[in-house]
Each structure stands twice: as structure tokens, then as C-alpha cells.
N, C-alpha and C positions, 0 to 999 in steps of 0.2 A: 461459527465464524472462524476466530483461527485461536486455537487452544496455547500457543504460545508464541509468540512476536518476538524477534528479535528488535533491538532499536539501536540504530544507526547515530550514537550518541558523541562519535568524533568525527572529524573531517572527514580522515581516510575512508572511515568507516561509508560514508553519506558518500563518496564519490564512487568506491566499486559497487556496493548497492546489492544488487544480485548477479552482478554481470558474471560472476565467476560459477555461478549457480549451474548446473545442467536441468535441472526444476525444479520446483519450488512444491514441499510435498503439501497432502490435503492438511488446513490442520495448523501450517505455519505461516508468517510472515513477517516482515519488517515496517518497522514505523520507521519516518524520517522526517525531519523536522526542515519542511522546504514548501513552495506553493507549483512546483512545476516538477515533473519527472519525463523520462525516456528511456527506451527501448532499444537506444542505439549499441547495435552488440550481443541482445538478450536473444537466447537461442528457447525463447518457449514465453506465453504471452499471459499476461498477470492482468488482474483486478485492481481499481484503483480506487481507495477512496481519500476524499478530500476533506479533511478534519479543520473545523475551529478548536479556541484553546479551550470549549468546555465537551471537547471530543464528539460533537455531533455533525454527521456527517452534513455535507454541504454540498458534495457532487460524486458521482461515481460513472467511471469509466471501465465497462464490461470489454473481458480478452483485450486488454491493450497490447496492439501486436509489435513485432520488430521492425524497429524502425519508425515507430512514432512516438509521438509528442501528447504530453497532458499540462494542462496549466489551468490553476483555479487561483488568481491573485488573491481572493480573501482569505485564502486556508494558511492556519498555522501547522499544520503536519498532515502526510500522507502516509494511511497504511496501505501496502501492498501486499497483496493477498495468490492464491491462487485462481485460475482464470475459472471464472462459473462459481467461485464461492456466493459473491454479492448475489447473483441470481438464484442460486441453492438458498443461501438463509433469509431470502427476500429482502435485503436490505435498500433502503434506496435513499434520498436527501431527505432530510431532518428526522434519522433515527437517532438517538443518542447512542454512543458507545460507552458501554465500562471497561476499564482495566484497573486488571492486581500485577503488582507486582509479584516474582516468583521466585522464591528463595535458590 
């Protein structure tokens, strides 16, 4: 899935997002702790999963492209991924996720 996440853990941080990104390589991604994302501005199209607070996923949205809209109200955090991960490591709603943190 993704070997190292960055997280989105201040404002600024959750508002540029990946917008500054040119792409998002295989392997990485960002968590952020929201129940709705977009694509407004993203110049390449991501994976979305939609996390409760015991990290299991709840919805996934495959290649979200530019210009759109994802929203899952029950989710407490979104990780976003590179587009075709969720499809590559077959993940789909009620996997559970783990995360370590990394020194």
C-alpha cells in the first residue's frame, strides 16, 4: 500500500494537500484528517480512502481525477494514495488498516 505517508497534521499543511505535488510517487501518500477531499488544481489523479477512527476503511474512491469531489461524512481521516494502489493491493471497504509511526 503506501511504505510511507506523510500526515497533514496542521492547517496549512490539510489545505495545500498535494496541490503543489507534480505526482504522487508509488509507495507514498498523505493522511488527513477530514471527511471530504478534491482535486481542484491536482495536475495527476489519486486514490482515496475513507478511514474511521479505528483506520478501517469505509469507502474508496479509484483515480479520483481533477476536478472532482469525494465525500464520505462518517469518515474521520482520508488517506490518499497513488491512483491504482487500492486496485493493485486489492483493498476495498472494511479492510482494516495499520500504521507505525517512523522515526
Amino acid at each position: 500500500m503506501a511504505d510511507a505517508a506523510d500526515v497533514a497534521d496542521s492547517h496549512s499543511k490539510g489545505n495545500v494537500g498535494l496541490l503543489k505535488h507534480e505526482s504522487l510517487p508509488k509507495g507514498q501518500g498523505l493522511l488527513l484528517y477530514t471527511q471530504a477531499v478534491h482535486c481542484f488544481g491536482m495536475k495527476f489523479a489519486i486514490d482515496v480512502l475513507f478511514l474511521n477512527k479505528k483506520r478501517q476503511v469505509l469507502k474508496v474512491k479509484n483515480s479520483l481525477g481533477k476536478w472532482r469531489i469525494a465525500v464520505c461524512w462518517t469518515a474521520h481521516s482520508v488517506l490518499e494514495l497513488p491512483a491504482g494502489t487500492a486496485a493493485e493491493s486489492g483493498t476495498v471497504a472494511g479492510d482494516q488498516l495499520e500504521f507505525e509511526r517512523i522515526a
